[in-house]
N, C-alpha and C positions, 0 to 999 in steps of 0.2 A: 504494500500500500504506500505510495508516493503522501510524501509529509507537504506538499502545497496542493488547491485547485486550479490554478495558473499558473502560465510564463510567466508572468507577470509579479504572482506571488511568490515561487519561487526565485525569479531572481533578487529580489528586494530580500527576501534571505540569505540573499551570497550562492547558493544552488546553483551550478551550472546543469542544466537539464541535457538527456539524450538529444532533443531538438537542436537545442542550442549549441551540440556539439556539432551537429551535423550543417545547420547554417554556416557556422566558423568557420568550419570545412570548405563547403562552398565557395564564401565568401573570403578566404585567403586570410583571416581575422584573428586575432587572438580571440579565444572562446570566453575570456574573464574580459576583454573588451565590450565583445556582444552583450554579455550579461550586463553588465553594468546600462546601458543603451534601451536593454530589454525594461529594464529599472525604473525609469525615468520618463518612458515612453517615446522614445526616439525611432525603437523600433519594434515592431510588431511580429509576432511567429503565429500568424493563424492558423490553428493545431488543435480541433476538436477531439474531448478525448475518445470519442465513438466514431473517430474517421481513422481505419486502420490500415488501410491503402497509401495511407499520404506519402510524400518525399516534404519535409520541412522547408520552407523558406522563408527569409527574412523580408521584411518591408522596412526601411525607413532610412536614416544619414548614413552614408557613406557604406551603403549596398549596394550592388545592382540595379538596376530601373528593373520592376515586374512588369509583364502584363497580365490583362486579364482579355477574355474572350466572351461574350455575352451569348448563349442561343436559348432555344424553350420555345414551346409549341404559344398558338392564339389562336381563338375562335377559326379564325379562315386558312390556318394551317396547322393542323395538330398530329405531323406523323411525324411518330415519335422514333421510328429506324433513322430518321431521315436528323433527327436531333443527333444520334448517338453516329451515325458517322461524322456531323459535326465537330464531337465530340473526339474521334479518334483522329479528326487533321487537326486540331489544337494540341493532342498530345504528340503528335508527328511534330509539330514547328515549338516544343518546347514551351508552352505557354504556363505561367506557371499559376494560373489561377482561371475557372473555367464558371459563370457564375449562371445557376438556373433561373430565366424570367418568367417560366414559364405560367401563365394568368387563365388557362381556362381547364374547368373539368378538375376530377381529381386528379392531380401534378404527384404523389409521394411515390410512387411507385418506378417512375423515369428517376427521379433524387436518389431513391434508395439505390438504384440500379448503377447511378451515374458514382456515386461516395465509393461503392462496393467495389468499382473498378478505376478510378483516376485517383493519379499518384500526386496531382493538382491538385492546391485546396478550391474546396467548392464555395461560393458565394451563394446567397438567396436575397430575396426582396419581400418577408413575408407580407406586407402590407398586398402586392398582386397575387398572392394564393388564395388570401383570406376569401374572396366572395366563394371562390371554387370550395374551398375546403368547408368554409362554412355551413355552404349552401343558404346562402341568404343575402338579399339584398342588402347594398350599404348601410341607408339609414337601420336597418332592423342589427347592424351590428352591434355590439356592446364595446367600451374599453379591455373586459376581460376576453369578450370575444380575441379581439388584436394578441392578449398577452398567451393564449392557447395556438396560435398560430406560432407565435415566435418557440413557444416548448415545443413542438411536435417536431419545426425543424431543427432546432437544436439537438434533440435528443435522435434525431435521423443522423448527425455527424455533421451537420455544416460549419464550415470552419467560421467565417464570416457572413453577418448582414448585416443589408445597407437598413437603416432605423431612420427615418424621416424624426427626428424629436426636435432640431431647430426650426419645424417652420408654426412656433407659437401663437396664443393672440399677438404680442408688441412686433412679433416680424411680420405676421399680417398685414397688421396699422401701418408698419412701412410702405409694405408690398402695396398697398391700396391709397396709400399717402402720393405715389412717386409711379404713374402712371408708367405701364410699358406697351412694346408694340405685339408684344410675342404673350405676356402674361405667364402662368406658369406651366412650362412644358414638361415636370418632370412627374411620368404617371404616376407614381406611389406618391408624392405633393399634391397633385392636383385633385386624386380619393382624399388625401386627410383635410385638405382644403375644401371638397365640398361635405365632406362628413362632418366639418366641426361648424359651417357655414350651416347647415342645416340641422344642425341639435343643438346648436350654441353651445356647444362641449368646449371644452379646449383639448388640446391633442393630445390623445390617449397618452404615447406613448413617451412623450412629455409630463402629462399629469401624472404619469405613472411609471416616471424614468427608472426610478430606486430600484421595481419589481424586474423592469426589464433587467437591469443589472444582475438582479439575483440569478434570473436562469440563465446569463450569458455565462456567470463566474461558473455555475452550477458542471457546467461543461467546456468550460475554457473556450467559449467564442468569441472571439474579435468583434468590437459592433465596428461598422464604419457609418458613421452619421452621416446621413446624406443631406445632399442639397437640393432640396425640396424647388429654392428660388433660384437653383440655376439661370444664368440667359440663354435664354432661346435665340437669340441673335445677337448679334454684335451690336447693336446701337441698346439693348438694354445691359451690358458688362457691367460692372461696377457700378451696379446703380442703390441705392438706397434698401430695396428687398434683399438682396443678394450679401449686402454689408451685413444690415443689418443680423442675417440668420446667421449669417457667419462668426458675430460676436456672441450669439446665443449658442454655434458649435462650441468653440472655444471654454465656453463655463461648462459645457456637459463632457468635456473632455477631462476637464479635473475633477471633476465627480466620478468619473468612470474609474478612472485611475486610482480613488482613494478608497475605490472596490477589487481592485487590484484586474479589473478586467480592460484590456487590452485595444485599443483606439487606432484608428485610419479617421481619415475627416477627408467626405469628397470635395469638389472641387469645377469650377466652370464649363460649361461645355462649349460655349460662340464665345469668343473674343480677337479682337485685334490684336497682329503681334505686338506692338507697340504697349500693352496693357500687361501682358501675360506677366514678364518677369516681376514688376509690381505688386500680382496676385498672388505669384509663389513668397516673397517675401512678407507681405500681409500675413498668408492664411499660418505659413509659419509664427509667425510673432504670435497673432491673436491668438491660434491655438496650442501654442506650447511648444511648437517643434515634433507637433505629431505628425507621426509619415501621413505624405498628403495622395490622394486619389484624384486624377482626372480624368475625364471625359472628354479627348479630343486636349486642346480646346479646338477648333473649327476656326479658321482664320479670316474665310469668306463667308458669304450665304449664299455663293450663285451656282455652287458647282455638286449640284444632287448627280449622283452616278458615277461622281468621284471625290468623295467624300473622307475617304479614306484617305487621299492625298491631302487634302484639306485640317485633316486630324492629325497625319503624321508631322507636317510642317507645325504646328502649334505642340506638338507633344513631343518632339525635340527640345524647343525653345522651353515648353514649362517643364521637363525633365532636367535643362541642363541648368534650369533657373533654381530647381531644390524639390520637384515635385518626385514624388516615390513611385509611381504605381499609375500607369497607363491605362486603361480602356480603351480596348480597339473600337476601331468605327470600320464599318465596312462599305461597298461601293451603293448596298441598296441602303443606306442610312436615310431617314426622312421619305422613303417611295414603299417599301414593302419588306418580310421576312427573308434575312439572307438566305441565300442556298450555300451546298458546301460549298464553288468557287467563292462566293461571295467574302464564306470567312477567312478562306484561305488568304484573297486578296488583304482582306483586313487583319490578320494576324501579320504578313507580313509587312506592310507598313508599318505596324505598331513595331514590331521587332525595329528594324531598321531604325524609328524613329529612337527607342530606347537602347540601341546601340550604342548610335551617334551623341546622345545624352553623357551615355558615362564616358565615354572615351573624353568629353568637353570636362566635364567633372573629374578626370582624373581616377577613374574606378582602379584599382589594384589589378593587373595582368587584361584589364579592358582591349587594348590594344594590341594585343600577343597573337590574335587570330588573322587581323588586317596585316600585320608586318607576316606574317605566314601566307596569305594571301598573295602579295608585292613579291615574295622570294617564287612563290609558285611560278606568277607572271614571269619572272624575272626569267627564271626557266624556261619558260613557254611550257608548264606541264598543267596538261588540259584538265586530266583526272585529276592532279591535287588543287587544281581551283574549285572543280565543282565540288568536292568532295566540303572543302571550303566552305563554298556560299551558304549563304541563308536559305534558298532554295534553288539548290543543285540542279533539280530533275530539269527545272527553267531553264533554269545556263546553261546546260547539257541539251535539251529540245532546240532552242537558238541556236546553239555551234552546230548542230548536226543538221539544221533546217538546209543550209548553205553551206557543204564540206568545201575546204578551201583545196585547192588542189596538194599543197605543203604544209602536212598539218600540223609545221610551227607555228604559223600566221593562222588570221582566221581569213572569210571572204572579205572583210572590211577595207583590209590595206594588201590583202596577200604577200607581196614577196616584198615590198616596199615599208613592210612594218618596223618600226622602230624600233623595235627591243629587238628584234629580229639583224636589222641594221647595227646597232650597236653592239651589242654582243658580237657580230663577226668581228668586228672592226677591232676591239679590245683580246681576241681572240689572235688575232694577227691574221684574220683571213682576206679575202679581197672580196667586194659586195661586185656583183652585174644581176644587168636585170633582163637584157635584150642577149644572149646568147646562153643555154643548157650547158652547166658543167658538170 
């Protein structure tokens, strides 16, 4: 029988946990470094103790950039094969966090299936299960209704979920003080928004933050508090709703903590680049230095169908700016349910995006794969570049699309290639182009 119920707890007793040894690992770390990190809340090991599948990973300063991967069935598509190959190209591209959205019908069944098999921690949104699991419309739901949803998943293995509890009455009054063009886009905000608009409640899982704490410690879940007041666009960014919930994240994060249960704080989805590093700098202050979650951010709002690019340009920038933990966007973002290319697309932007991040950030051995990459080149060895990339099978379909007649060069520049050129020349050979020797 383990003497703490948390990472959390345990480290604040000096405890290096098996987790904690195995992130260290990972992460190149001293293991009493992490711990101390794990302490304080810098960093986070979302690590249920009924998710027996998992591989550990850390979130927070001077880790890795994570992703996450979002799928789960809706009303207008609910095949759930069709989730669970999702499923398996997120664990093909490494992804180290896989979160279920899924909002219609009984969903526990896909979860169980998904915890049982992925070595990813799993994420939820119990707020989008509730009508399904409850089987009851919103209004007809209760406060305690909400805090049975959160036990069920929890006690299923989920490592982390996103808990809407900053978007209050006083960030209401902002949100409603400080017009926007988008209003609130983020669905589990926009249910506790019309449910507390409509019983004149205040938000369950705010009026009842303390109980939610109890069953997250209960099982050592991560909450990540979500941002309910996200912008939906870029001309609502930093606006008054979005501050405000932000300084209400910030005091539920030290409350969380003095429970010894474990904190992520999400983070904007539309914003200008020109805004973003500002944002990461804020949400860390206001919230303590808790590892931060984004959503993109979305740098434009014109480009639906490529969105993904849109996502990975801002989530470089808020990665290399202090943000910990990515949410991929993918190409159907804002139009319809991705399909597998769809996530693929988007897993690999994210990646790429949170590459480019730590290598900016200076991650410990970040660059070790790129400089392995440039000797590959440097060679002209085909097989250890793809072997290489982010997604080989690509660069390998590309090079064989168009076999170059000399398969040091590709079709691009053929004989005329640089590296190609150079290397003879330092080699002491003699380059021609116009006569076979």
């Amino acid at each position: 029988m383990r003497s703490y119920q948390t990472q959390m707890e345990a480290a604040k007793k000096g405890i290096v946990t098996p987790e904690m040894q195995i992130v260290a690992e990972k992460e190149y770390m001293d293991p009493e470094t992490l711990r101390a990190k794990v302490a304080i809340g810098e960093v986070a090991i979302p690590c249920n103790i009924n998710h027996k599948s998992i591989s550990p990973e850390g979130i927070g300063s001077g880790l890795r950039t994570k992703i996450n991967v979002n799928l789960g069935i809706s009303g207008d598509a609910n095949n759930y094969d069709l989730e669970m190959q999702k499923v398996d190209m997120a664990l093909k591209f490494g992804a180290e966090a896989i979160m279920d959205l899924s909002n219609y019908g009984k969903t526990n069944h896909f979860r169980q299936a998904l915890i049982e098999k992925s070595p990813a921690m799993i994420g939820t949104v119990p707020m989008y299960d509730a009508i399904g699991y409850l089987d009851k419309d919103l209004l007809e739901i209760t406060a305690q209704d909400f805090l049975r949803v959160v036990e069920a998943h929890a006690q299923e293995g989920v490592d982390f979920m996103t808990i809407h509890a900053g978007i209050n009455r006083r960030a209401v009054e902002a949100f409603r003080r400080d017009p926007r063009k988008m209003n609130i886009v983020s669905r589990g905000g926009s249910l506790l928004f019309a449910w507390m608009m409509m019983t004149g409640n205040e938000n369950p899982f705010y009026e009842y933050y303390d109980d939610v704490l109890e069953i997250l410690r209960k099982y050592d879940v991560t909450i990540s508090l979500g941002d309910a007041l996200r912008p939906g666009c870029i001309d609502d960014a930093t606006d008054a709703g979005q501050i405000s919930e932000l300084i209400e994240l910030g005091a539920l994060t030290e409350r969380a903590w003095a429970k010894d249960v474990q904190v992520m704080v999400e983070g904007p989805g539309h914003m200008a680049m020109n805004e973003i590093a500002a944002n990461m700098k804020l949400q860390k202050r206001i919230c303590h230095n808790a590892p931060f979650y984004v959503l993109g951010p979305l740098v434009t709002d014109i480009a639906p169908g490529y969105d993904h690019i849109t996502s990975a340009i801002g989530g470089a920038i808020a990665a290399a700016s202090g943000a910990d933990f990515l949410c991929y966007v993918t190409p159907a973002e804002h139009l319809r349910l991705p399909d597998v290319n769809d996530v693929k697309e988007g897993i690999v932007a994210s990646r790429i995006a949170a590459h480019a991040a730590d290598i900016a950030k200076g991650i410990p051995h970040a660059r070790d794969i790129d400089n392995a990459m440039a000797e590959a080149r440097h060679q002209v060895d085909w097989d250890e570049m793809f072997k290489l990339a982010i997604d080989g099978d690509k660069a390998r379909a590309y090079f064989e699309s168009t076999p170059p007649s000399d398969r040091h060069t590709c079709s691009m520049c053929g004989k005329m290639c640089a590296v190609r050129t150079t290397n003879m020349i330092l080699e002491g050979k003699q380059v021609e182009f116009c006569t076979e020797k």
